[in-house]
N, C-alpha and C positions, 0 to 999 in steps of 0.2 A: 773229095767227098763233100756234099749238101749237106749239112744237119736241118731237119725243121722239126718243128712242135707240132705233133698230130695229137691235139688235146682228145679227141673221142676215143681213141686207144689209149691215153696217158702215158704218154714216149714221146719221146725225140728219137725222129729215125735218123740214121747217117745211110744215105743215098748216093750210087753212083748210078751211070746209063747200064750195071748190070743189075740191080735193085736193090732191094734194101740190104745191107752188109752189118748193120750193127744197132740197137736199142739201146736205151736208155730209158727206162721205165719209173712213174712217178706217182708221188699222190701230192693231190694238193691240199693244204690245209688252208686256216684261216691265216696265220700269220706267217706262211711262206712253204715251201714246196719241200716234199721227201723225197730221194733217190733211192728207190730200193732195187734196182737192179740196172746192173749194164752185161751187155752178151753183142759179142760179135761173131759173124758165122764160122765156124773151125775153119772153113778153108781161108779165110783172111784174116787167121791171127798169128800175130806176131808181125804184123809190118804198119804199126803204129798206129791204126784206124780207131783201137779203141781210144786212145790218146787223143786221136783229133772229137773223137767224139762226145767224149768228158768234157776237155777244153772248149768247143763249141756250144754246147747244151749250158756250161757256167757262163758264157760270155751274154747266151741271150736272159739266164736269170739274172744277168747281175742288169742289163739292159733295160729289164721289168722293175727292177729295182726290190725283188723280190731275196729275200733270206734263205738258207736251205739246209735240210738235215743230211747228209749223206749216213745211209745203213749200209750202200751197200760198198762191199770191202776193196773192190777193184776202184770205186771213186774216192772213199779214205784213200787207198794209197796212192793216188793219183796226186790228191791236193796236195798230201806230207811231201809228194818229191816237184810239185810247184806251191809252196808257199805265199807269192803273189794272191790266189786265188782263195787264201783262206780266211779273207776280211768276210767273204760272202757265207760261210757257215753260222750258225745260229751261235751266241753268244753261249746258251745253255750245253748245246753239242760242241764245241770247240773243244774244251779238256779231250773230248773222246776221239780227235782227229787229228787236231796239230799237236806235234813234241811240244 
């Protein structure tokens, strides 16, 4: 699966040759970006595309060098069972996401 950032819809799509299979929806602010939803299509969940899609979408904020709120609940529990990627949460949002 492809992740890219399609800023004009504010997502990150995950892409395969059958199309889009999973979102990642965002707003941006001034001092770093909000995840307020992730959704991948019923029929390809549960065999880890939402995982790849989380992990991909953090690898290219952290790439921008950009900070990030996660709201929505699927990407909090995503980062608590990869801690690696919890330097990139907002210092202020942190209590609310890492044990």
């Amino acid at each position: 699966m492809k992740v890219i950032d399609v800023p004009q819809r504010k997502r990150y799509e995950g892409r395969t040759a059958e199309g889009v299979l999973g979102v990642n929806n965002y707003r941006l602010e001034e001092d770093g970006i909000v995840l307020t939803h992730a959704e991948v299509a019923p029929s390809h969940r549960g065999l880890g595309h939402g995982g790849r899609l989380v992990r991909k979408t953090l690898d290219d904020i952290s790439d921008r060098g950009l900070r990030m709120v996660p709201v929505c609940p699927f990407v909090k529990s995503w980062i608590r069972r990869n801690p690696e990627y919890s330097d990139l949460v907002d210092p202020e949002s942190r209590s609310e996401v890492v044990d």
